[in-house]
C-alpha positions as CSV (number, residue, x, y, z in Angstrom):
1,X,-188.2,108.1,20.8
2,X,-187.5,106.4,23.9
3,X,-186.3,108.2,27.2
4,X,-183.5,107.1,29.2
5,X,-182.6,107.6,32.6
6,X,-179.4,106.9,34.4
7,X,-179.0,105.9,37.9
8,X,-175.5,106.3,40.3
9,X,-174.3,106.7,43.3
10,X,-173.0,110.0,43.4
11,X,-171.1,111.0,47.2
12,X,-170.5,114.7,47.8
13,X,-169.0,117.0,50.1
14,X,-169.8,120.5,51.5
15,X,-167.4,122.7,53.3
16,X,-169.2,126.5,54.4
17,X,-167.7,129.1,57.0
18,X,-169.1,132.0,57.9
19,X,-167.4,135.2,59.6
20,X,-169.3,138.2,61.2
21,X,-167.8,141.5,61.9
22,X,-170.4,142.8,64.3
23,X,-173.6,144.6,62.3
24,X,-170.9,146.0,59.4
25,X,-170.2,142.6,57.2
26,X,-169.8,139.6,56.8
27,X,-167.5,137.1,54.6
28,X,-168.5,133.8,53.6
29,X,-166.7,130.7,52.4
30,X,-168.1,127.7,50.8
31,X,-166.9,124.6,48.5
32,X,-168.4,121.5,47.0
33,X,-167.2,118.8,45.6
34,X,-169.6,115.6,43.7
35,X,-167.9,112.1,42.5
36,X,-169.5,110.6,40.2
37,X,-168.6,107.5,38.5
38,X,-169.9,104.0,37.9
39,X,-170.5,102.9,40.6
40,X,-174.3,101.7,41.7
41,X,-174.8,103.4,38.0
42,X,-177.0,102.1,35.3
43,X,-174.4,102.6,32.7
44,X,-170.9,101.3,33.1
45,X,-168.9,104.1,31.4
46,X,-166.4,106.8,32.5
47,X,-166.5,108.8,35.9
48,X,-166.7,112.8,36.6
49,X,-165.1,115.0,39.4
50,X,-167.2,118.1,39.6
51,X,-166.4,121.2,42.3
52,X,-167.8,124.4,43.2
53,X,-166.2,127.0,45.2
54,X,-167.9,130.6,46.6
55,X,-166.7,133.2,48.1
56,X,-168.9,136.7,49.1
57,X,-168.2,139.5,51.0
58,X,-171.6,141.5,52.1
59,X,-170.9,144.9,53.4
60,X,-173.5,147.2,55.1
61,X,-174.1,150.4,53.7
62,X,-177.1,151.9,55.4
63,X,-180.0,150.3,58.0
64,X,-181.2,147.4,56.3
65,X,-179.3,148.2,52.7
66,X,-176.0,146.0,51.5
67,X,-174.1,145.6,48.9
68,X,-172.4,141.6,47.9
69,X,-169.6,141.2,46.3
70,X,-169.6,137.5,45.3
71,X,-167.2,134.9,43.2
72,X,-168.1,131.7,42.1
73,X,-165.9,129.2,40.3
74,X,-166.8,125.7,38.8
75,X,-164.7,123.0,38.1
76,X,-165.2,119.6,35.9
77,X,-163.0,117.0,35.0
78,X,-164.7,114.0,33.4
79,X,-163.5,110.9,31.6
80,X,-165.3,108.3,29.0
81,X,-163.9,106.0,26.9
82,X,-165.2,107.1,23.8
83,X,-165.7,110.8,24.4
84,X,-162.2,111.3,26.0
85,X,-160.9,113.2,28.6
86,X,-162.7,116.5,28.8
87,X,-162.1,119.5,31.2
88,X,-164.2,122.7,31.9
89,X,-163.1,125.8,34.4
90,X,-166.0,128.2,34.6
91,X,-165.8,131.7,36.8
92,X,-168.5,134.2,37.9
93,X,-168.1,137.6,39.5
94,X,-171.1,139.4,41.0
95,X,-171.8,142.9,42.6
96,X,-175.1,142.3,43.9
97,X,-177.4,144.9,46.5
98,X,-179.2,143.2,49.3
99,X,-181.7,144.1,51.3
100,X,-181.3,142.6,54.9
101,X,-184.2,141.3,57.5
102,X,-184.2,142.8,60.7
């Protein structure tokens, strides 16, 4: 069995903002998005459009103790000639408990 590899150039782009209330919480923002297509690629076949978009919310409940309340959603649209256009929509909710630095 031989092992293949493939090669593109893939550009991507980051967005992230973060907002502070003081010592009680803090929101934060972030989306990605990655292109990637034929270009510079080893195989001259379909392109994908893949994004990523986060959202938390961390709240402090006592000292150094937190709770996160975090969505994630995923996004993929790809295209090949002989697979077709294909689309995916993922989502993620999380309640997570952090423990800060001081």
């Amino acid at each position: 069995m031989r092992a293949t590899t493939t090669t593109a150039f893939t550009p991507q782009g980051l967005l992230a903002f973060r907002l502070i209330f003081g010592d009680a919480a803090s929101l934060d923002l972030s989306g990605r998005d990655y292109y990637v297509s034929r270009l510079a690629s080893t195989e001259s076949r379909g392109r994908e459009n893949i994004a990523r978009a986060e959202v938390s919310f961390t709240w402090r409940l006592y000292r150094r103790h937190a709770i996160t309340l975090k969505f994630a959603a995923s996004f993929r649209d790809a295209r090949y000639p002989d697979l077709g256009d294909r689309s995916q929509d993922q989502g993620t909710v999380s309640l997570l408990y952090t423990l800060q630095t001081s």
